[in-house]
C-alpha positions in Angstrom: 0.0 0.0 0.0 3.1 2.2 0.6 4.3 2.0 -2.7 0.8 2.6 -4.1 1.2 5.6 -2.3 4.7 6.7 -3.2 3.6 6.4 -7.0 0.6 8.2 -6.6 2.4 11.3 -4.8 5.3 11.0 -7.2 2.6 11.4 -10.3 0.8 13.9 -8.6 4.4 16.1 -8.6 5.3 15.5 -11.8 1.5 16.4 -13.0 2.0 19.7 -10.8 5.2 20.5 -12.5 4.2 20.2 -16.2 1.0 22.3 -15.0 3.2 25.1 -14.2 5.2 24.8 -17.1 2.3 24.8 -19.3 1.6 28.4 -17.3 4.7 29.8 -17.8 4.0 31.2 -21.4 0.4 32.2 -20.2 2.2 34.4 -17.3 4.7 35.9 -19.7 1.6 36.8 -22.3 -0.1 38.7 -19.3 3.0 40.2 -17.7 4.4 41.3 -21.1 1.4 43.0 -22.0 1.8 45.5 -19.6 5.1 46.5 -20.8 6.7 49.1 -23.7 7.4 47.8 -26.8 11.0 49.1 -26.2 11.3 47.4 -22.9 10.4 44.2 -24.3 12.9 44.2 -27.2 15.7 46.0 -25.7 18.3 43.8 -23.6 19.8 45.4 -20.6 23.8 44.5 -19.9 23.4 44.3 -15.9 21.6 41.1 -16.4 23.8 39.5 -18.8 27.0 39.8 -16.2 27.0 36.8 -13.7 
């Protein structure tokens, strides 16, 4: 029955982790929306240096 469990809960993570990623484009679409056109095109040096 343990294992049963185990599976179920390691599914169930997985499932939730593909969800997000599946929202992630969704998120950008929204967020991006509310920007310039500039901003969106224009890449900024401070976060390309590590």
């Amino acid at each position: 029955m343990k294992k049963r469990k185990k599976k179920n809960r390691m599914i169930f993570i997985f499932l939730v982790i593909v969800a997000i990623l599946m929202l992630l484009p969704f998120a950008w679409l929204i967020l991006s929306s509310f920007r310039e056109n500039m901003d969106l095109l224009s890449i900024r040096l401070e976060h390309l240096r590590a």
